[in-house]
C-alpha positions as CSV (number, residue, x, y, z in Angstrom):
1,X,12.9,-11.4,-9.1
2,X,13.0,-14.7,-7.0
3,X,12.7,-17.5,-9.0
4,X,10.8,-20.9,-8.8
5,X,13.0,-22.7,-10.3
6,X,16.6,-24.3,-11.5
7,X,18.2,-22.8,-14.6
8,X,15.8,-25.2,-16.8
9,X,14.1,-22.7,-20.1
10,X,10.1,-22.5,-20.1
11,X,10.7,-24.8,-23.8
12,X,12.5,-27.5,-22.5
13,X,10.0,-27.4,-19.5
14,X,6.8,-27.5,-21.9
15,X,8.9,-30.4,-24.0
16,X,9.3,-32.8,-20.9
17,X,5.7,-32.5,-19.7
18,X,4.1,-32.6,-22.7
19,X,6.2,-35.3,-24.9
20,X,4.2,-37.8,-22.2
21,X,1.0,-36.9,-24.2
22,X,2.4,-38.6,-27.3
23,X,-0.6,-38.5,-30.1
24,X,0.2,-42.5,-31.0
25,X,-0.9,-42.8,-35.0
26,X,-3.2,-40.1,-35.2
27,X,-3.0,-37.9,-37.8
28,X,-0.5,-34.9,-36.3
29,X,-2.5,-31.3,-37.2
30,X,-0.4,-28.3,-38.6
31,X,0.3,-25.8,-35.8
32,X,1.4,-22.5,-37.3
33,X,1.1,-18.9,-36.5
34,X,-1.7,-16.9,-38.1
35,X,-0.8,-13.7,-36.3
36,X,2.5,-13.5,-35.7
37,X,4.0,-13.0,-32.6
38,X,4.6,-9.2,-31.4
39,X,5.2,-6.9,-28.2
40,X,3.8,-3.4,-27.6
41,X,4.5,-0.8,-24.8
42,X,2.0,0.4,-22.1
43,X,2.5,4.3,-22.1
44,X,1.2,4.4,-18.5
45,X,3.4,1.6,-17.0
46,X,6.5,1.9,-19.2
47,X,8.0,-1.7,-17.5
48,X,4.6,-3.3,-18.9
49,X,4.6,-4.8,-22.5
50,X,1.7,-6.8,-24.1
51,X,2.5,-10.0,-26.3
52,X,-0.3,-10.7,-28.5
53,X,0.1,-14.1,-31.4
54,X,-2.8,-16.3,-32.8
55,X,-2.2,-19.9,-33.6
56,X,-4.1,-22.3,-35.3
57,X,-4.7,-24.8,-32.6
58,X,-4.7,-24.5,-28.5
59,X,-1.7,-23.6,-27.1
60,X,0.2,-23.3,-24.3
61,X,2.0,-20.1,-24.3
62,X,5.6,-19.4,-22.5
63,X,8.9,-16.6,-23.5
64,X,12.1,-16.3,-23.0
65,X,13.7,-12.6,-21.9
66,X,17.5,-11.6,-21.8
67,X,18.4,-8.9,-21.6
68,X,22.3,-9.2,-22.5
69,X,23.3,-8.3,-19.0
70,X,22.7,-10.5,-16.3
71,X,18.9,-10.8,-16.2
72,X,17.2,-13.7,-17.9
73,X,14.0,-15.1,-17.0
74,X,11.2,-17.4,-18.2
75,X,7.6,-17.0,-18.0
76,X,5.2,-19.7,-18.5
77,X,1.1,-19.1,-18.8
78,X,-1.5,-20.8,-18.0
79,X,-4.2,-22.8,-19.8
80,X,-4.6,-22.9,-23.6
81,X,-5.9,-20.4,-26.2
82,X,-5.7,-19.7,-29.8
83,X,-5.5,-15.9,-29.4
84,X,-3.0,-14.8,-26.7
85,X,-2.6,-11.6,-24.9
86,X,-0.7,-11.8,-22.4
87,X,1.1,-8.8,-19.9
88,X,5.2,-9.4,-20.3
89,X,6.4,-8.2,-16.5
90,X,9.6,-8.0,-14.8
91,X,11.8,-6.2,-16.9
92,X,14.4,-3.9,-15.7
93,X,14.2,-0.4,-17.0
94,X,17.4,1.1,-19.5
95,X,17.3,-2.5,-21.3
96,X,17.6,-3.9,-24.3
97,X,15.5,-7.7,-24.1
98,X,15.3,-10.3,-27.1
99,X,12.0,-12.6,-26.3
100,X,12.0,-16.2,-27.7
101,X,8.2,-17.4,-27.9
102,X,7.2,-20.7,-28.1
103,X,3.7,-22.0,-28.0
104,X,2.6,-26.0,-27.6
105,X,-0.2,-28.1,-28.4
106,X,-1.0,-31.1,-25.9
107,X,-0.2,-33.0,-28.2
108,X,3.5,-31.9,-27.9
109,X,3.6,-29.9,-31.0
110,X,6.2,-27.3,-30.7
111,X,6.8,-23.7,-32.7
112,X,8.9,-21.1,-31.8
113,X,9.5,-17.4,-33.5
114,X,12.5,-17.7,-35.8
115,X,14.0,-14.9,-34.4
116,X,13.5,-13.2,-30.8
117,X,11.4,-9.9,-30.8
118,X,12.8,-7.3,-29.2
119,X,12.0,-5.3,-26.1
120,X,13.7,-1.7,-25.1
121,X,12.4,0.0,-21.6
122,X,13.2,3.7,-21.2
123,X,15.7,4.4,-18.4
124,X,13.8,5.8,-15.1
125,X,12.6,9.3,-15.4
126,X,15.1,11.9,-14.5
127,X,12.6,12.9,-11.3
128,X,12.6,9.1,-9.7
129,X,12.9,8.4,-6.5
130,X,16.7,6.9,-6.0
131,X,16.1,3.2,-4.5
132,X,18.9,2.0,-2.3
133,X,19.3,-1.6,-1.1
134,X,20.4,-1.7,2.4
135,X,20.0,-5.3,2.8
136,X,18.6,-8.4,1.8
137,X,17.9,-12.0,2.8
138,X,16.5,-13.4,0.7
139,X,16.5,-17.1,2.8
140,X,14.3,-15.2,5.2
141,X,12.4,-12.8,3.5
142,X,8.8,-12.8,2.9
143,X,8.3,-13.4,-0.8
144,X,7.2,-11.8,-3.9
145,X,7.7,-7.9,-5.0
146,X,7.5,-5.1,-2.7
147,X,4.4,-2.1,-3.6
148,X,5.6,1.6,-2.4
149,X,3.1,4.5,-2.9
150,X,5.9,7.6,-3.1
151,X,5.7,10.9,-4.0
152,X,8.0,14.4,-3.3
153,X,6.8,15.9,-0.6
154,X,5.3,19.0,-2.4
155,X,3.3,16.4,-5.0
156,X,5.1,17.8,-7.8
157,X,5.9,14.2,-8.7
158,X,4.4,11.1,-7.6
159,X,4.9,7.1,-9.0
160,X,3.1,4.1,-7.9
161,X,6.2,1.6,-7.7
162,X,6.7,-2.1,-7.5
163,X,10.7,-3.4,-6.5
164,X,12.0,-6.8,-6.9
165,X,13.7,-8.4,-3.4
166,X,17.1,-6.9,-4.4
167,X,15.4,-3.1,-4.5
168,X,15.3,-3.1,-8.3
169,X,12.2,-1.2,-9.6
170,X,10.1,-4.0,-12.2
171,X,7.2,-2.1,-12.6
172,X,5.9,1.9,-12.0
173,X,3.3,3.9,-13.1
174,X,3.0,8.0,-12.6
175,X,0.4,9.2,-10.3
176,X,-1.1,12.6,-9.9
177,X,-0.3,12.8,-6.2
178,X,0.7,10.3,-3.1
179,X,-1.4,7.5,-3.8
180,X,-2.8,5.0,-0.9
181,X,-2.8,1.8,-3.1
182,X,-3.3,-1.9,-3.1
183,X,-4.0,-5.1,-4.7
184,X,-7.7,-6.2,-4.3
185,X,-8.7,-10.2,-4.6
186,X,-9.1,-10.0,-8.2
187,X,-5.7,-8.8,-8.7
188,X,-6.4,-4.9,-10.2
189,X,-4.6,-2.4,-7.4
190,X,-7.2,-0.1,-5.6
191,X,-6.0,3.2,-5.5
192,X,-7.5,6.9,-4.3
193,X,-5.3,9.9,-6.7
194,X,-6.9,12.5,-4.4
195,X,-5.5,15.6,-6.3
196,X,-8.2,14.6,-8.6
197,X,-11.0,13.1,-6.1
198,X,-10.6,9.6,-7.7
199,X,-10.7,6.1,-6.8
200,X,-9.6,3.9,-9.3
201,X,-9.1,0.1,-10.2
202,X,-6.4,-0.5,-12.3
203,X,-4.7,-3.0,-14.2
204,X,-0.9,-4.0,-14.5
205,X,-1.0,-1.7,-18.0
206,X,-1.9,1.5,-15.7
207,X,-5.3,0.9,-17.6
208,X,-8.6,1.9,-15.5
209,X,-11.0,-0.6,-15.2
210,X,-13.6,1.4,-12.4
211,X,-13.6,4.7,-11.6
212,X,-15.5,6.6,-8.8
213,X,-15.0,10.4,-8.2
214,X,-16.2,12.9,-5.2
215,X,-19.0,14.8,-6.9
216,X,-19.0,17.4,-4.4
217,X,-15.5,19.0,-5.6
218,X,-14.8,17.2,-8.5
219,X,-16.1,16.4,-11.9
220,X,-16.4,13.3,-13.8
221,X,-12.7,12.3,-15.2
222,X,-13.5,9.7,-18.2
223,X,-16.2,7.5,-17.2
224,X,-16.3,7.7,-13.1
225,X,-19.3,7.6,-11.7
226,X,-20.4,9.8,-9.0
227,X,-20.2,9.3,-5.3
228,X,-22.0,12.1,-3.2
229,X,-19.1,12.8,-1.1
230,X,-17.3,16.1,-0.5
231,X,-13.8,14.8,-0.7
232,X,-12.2,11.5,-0.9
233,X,-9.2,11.1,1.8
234,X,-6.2,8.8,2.8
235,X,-7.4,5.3,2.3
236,X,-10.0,3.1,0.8
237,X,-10.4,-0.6,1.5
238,X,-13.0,-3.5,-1.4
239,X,-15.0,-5.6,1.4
240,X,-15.4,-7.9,-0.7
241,X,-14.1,-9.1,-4.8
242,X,-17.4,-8.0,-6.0
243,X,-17.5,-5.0,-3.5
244,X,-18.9,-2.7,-2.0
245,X,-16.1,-0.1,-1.0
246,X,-15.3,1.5,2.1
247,X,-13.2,4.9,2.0
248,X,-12.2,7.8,4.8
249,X,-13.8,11.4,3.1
250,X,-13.1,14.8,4.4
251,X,-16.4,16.3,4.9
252,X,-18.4,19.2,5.0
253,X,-17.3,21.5,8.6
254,X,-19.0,21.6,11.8
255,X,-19.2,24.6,14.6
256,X,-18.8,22.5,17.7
257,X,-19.2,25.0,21.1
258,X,-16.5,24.9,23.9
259,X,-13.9,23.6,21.2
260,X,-10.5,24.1,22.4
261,X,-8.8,26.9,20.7
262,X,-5.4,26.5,22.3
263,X,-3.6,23.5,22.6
264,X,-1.6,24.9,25.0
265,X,-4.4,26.6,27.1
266,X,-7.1,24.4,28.3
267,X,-9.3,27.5,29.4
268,X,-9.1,29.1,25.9
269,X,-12.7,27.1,24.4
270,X,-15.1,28.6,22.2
271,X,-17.3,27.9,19.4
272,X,-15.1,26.6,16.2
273,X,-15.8,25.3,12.7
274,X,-14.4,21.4,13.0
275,X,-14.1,19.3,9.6
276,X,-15.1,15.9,10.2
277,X,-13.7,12.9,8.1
278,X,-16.7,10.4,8.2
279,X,-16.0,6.6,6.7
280,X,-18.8,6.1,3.8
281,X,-19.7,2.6,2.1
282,X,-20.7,2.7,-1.1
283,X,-21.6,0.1,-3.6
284,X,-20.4,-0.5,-7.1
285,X,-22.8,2.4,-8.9
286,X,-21.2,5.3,-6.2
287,X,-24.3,5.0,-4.0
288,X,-23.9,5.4,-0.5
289,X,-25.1,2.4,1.4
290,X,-24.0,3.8,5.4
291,X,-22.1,6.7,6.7
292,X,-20.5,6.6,10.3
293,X,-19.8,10.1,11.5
294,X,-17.2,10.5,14.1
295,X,-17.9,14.2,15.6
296,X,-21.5,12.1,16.6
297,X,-19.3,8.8,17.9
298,X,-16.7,10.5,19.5
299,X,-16.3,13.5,22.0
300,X,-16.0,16.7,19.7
301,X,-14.0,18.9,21.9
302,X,-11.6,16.3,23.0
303,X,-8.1,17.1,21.0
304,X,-4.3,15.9,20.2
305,X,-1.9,17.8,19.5
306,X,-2.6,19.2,15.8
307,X,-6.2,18.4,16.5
308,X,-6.0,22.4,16.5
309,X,-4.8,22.7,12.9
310,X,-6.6,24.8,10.1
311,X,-8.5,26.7,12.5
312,X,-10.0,29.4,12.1
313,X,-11.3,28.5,8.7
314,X,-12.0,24.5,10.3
315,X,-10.1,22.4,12.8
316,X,-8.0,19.2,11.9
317,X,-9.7,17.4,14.6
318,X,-9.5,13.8,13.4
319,X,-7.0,13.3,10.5
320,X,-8.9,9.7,9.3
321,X,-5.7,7.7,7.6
322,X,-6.2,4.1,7.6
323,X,-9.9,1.7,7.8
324,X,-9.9,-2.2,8.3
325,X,-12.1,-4.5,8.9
326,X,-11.7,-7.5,11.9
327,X,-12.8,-10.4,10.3
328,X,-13.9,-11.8,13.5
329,X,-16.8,-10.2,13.7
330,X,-17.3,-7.5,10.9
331,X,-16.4,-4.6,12.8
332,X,-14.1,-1.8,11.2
333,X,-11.0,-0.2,12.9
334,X,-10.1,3.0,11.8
335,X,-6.8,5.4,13.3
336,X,-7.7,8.9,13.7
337,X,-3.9,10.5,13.7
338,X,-4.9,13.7,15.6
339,X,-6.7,11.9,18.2
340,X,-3.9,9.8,19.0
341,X,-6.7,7.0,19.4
342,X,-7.4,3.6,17.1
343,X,-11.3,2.9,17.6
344,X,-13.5,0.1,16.8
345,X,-17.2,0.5,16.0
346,X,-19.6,-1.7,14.7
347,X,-20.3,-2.0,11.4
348,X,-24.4,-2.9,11.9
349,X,-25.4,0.5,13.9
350,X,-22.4,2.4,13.9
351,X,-22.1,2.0,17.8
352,X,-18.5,2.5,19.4
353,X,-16.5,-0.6,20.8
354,X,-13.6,0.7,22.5
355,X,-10.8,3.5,22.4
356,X,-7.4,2.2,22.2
357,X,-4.9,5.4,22.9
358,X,-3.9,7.7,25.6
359,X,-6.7,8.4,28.3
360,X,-6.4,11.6,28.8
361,X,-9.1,13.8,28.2
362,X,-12.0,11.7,27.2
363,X,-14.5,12.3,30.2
364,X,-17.4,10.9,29.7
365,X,-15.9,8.3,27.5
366,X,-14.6,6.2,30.3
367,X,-16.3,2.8,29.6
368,X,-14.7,3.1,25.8
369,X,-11.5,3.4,26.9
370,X,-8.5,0.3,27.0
371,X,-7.0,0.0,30.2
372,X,-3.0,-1.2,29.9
373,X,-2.5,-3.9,31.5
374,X,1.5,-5.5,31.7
375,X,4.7,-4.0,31.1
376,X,6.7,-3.1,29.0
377,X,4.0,-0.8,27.7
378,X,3.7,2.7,25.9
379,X,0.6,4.2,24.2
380,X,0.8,5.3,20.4
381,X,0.8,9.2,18.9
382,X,-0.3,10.2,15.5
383,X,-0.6,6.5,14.4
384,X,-0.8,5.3,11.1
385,X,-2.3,2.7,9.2
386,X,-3.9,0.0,12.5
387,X,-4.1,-3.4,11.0
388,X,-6.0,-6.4,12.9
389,X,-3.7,-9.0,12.3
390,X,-4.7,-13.1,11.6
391,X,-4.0,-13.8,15.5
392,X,-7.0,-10.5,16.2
393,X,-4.4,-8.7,17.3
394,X,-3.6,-4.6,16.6
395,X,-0.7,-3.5,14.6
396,X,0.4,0.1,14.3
397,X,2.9,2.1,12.9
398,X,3.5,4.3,16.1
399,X,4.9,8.0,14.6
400,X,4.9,8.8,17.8
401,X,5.1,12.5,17.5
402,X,5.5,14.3,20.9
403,X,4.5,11.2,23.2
404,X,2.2,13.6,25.0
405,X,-1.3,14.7,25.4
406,X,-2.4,18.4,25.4
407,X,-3.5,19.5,29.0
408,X,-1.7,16.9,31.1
409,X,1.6,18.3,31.6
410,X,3.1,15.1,30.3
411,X,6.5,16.8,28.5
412,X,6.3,16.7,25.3
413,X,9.2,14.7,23.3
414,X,11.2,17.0,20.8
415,X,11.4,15.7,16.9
416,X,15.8,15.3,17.2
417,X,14.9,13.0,20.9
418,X,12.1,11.2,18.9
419,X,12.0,8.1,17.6
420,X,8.9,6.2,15.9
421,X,8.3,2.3,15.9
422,X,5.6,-1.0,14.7
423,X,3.9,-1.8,18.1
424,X,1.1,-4.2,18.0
425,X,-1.4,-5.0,20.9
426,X,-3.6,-7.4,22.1
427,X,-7.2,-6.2,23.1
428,X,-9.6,-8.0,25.3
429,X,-12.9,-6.9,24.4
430,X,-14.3,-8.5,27.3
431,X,-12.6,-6.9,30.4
432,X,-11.5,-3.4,28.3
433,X,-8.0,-3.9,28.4
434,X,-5.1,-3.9,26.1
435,X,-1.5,-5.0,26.4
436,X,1.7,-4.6,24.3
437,X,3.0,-7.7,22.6
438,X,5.6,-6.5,20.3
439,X,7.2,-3.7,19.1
440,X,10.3,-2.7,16.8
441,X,12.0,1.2,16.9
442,X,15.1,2.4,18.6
443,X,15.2,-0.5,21.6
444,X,15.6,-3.3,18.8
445,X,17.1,-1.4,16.0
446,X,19.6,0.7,18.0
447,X,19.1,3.0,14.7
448,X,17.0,6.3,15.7
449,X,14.1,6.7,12.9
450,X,11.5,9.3,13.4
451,X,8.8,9.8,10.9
452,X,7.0,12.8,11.8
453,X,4.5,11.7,9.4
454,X,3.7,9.1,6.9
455,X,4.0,5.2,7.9
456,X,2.8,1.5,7.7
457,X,3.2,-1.7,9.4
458,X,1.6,-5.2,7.9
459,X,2.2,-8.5,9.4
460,X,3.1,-10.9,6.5
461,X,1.3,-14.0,5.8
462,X,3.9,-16.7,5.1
463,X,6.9,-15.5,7.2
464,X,5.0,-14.0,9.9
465,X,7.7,-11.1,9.6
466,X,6.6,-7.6,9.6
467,X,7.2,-4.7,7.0
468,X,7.5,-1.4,8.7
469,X,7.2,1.6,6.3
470,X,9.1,4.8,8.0
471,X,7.1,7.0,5.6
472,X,8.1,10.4,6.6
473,X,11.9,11.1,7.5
474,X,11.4,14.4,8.2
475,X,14.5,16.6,8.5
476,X,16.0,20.3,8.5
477,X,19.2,20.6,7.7
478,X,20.3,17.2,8.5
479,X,18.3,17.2,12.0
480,X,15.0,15.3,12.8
481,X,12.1,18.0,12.6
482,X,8.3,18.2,13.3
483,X,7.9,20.7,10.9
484,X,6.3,19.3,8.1
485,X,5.3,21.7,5.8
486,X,8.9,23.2,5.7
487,X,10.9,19.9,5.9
488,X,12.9,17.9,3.4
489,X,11.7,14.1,3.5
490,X,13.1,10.5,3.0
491,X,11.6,7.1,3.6
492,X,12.7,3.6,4.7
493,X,11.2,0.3,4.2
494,X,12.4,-2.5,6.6
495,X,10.9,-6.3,7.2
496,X,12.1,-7.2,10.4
497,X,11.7,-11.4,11.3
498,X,9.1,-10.7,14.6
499,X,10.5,-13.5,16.4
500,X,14.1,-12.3,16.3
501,X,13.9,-8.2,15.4
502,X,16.5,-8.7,13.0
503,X,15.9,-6.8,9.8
504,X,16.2,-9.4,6.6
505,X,15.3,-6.1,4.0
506,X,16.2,-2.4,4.2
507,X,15.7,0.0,1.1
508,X,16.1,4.3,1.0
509,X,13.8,5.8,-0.8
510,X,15.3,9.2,-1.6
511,X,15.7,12.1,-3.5
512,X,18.8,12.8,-6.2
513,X,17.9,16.3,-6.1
514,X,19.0,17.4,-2.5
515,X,17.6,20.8,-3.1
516,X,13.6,19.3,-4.1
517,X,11.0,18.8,-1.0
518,X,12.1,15.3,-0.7
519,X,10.0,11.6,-1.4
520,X,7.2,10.5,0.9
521,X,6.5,6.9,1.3
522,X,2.5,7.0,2.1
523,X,2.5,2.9,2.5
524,X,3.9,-0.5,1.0
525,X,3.0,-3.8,0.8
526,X,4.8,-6.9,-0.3
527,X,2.5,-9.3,-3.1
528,X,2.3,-12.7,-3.7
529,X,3.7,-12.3,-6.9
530,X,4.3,-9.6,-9.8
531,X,1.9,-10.5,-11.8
532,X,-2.3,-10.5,-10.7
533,X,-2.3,-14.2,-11.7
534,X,-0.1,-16.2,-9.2
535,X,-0.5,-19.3,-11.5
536,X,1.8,-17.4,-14.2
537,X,5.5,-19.2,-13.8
538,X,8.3,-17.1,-13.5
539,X,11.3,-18.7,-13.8
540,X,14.9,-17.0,-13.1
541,X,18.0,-18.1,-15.0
């Protein structure tokens, strides 16, 4: 963990700053403990321990962690209690830590325990993925801990996991399948466990603190409350600390005449069952405030490739995977993977914006559609995860699978020739037209990456680097493959400095059992800081 800091301890800290408040001749009160100091695990995020002590005045509360073998930190709270619970976080897992407490009045008043409580953290479960640190720079790297949403490939194992900026894993929690997670305002994480149709607030203990399920498919798990949806899918966004939400569903189907049946064939059309994947808002009791269909916004027989996919029982024709909103005037941005396409529609009456993908095949969509303006300049494929960055522009993490369009003839790129990449363009709303500003794959890594699936790209805030997420590493037998549902998978996570294109951090996420499906990396994001509460001092040794 980066550390704040020199090597000075959170008591000798607390002594300097608050020996200045001397109490002069008044009579000095007794600080003691009445409940003593003590640590308990959190069964559903083993790295999380709670410290609970009472004292008999206010106090300022900080501890001291060693574990014996190189990793010693301090953490200093905030503000002043009697009764303290507070969330110990950081600690390396297969340790053995002794915690010194010490709490302090204003007044300077100083007790400490008189012996240091003991921590122990399980070693890592014998199914985690194996993190390998590549490289790291820490000069140049964003800050704070790194979020990762993995699981194998089949879902017979999934984690929520937080890494340090040397790749060491601080914090996990088990999930029941790939998770799309992230920390909201207040500081809980946000995450959809779609196995079980969930979205879920939780806590840094793994503890829920709102739950909504699809009441369609699924039934209540604990306390959720109902949302009249069918099925919950792929992302969810808070608009706001208070809310309301905003998630990506998978719906109920739709026959849609004169649907392409072939992707191949562009005279093979007939009627076909087509699953939509509306967005839904809904508000802090499940209630669903709008709805924005896109088989009604969009053309209905226009196809990608895999926009085929699940037929005959119902088409994949939109494959919803990320939702954001651009801040500059409300409207969301959502990537439909199968379409190839990133649109924008308002978030008042629904109405489309623009189209920003390949052109092909959208007659009657013309005026929607971005024209490309400059050079160099390449269009996305089976995108993931479109972010409006601070400057307005479009970040994407370009899979990039088959760089084609059905129907055009355009040669479809093979999975071992392939390479996918973070591209991010400039759209001017006013003329419909669209540019590329920046990109990072092959031509600035000179490393060939394909992610068939799976992926994430997010501009950081202080650096202005960018953390590219190749999700999906999908191979047979060594070799690149487009064959997902047979495929053994891998991940990478890379921050690249955008001015330069030089990586400053590169982590594997892998599998140790070379015979299982493989880990999936669904999206990561680096945090401010470990814990919710940036205020909380962490301070390395």
């Amino acid at each position: 963990m980066t550390g704040r800091a020199g090597r000075f301890s959170a008591p000798v800290i607390l002594a300097l700053i608050l020996a200045a408040c001397g109490s002069g001749d008044r009579e000095i009160p007794v600080l003691e403990f009445v409940t003593a100091p003590a640590v308990t695990a959190n069964p559903k995020a083993p790295l999380a321990f709670t410290l609970t002590l009472e004292t008999s005045l206010n106090t300022a509360l900080s501890a001291r962690l060693d574990n014996g073998q190189g990793h010693a930190f301090s953490i200093i709270f905030p503000g002043t209690t009697r009764a303290h619970t507070e969330a110990i976080l950081g600690l390396l897992p297969g340790s053995v830590y002794s915690v010194d407490v010490t709490v302090s009045t204003l007044d300077g008043i100083f007790i400490s325990t008189d012996s240091p409580l003991q921590i122990v953290t399980d070693p890592l479960p014998a199914d985690f993925p194996q993190i390998s640190l590549l490289l790291a720079d820490s000069a140049r790297m964003e800050p704070g801990p790194t979020l990762l949403d993995t699981a194998r490939k089949d879902e017979s194992t999934a984690y929520i996991i937080i890494v340090d900026a040397a790749g060491k894993v601080v914090w996990y929690m088990p999930s029941a399948a790939n998770a799309s997670t992230w920390r909201v305002p207040t500081g809980q994480f946000l995450t959809i466990d779609a196995a079980r149709g969930l979205i879920r607030e939780i806590d840094m203990a793994g503890e829920e603190i709102v739950s909504y399920h699809s009441s369609q498919s699924h039934a209540a798990v604990g306390s959720s409350m109902p949302v009249d949806v069918a099925e919950f899918h792929d992302d969810v966004i808070k608009l706001s600390a208070g809310g309301p939400y905003l998630s990506s569903i998978a719906d109920e189907s739709t026959t849609v005449n004169n649907f392409p049946l072939d992707e191949n064939n562009v005279n093979l059309t007939g009627p076909a069952v087509v699953r939509d994947e509306p967005i839904v808002e809904f508000d802090t009791t499940g209630a669903i405030v709008n709805r924005y269909n896109f088989l009604d916004l969009l053309k209905p027989t226009r196809i990608g490739y895999d926009g085929t996919e699940g037929l005959p029982t119902a088409a994949n024709w939109a494959d919803v995977n990320s939702i954001t909103r651009d801040a500059s005037d409300g409207g969301f941005v959502v990537s439909l993977r199968n379409q190839d396409a990133v649109v924008k529609f308002a978030s008042e009456d629904g109405s489309l914006q623009w189209i920003l993908g390949p052109n092909a095949n959208w007659a009657g969509f013309e005026q929607y559609l971005l024209t490309p303006e400059g050079t160099p300049f390449r269009w996305q494929y089976h995108q993931h995860r479109a972010q409006v960055t601070p400057t307005g522009t479009i970040l994407v993490f370009d899979n990039g699978n088959r760089q084609a369009s059905p129907f055009t003839g355009e040669p479809i790129v093979t999975a071992d020739a392939n390479n996918s990449r973070a591209v991010e363009y400039s759209v001017d709303e006013n003329n419909m037209t669209v540019s590329q500003v920046w990109e990072w794959g092959f031509d600035q890594s000179g490393e060939s990456l394909y992610a068939a699936f799976a992926g994430d790209a997010d501009r950081l805030p202080e650096t202005g680097n960018t953390l590219i997420t190749f999700g999906g590493l999908c191979e047979e037998n060594g070799v690149p493959s487009d064959n997902i549902q047979v495929c053994r998978s891998s991940a990478r996570v890379i921050e690249v400095d955008t001015q330069t294109d030089e990586r400053v951090f590169d982590i594997v996420i892998d599998d140790a059992d070379p015979l299982s499906s493989g880990y999936v990396v669904n999206r990561s994001d680096r945090l401010v800081s470990l814990y919710p509460d940036p205020a909380v001092l962490v301070l390395t040794e």
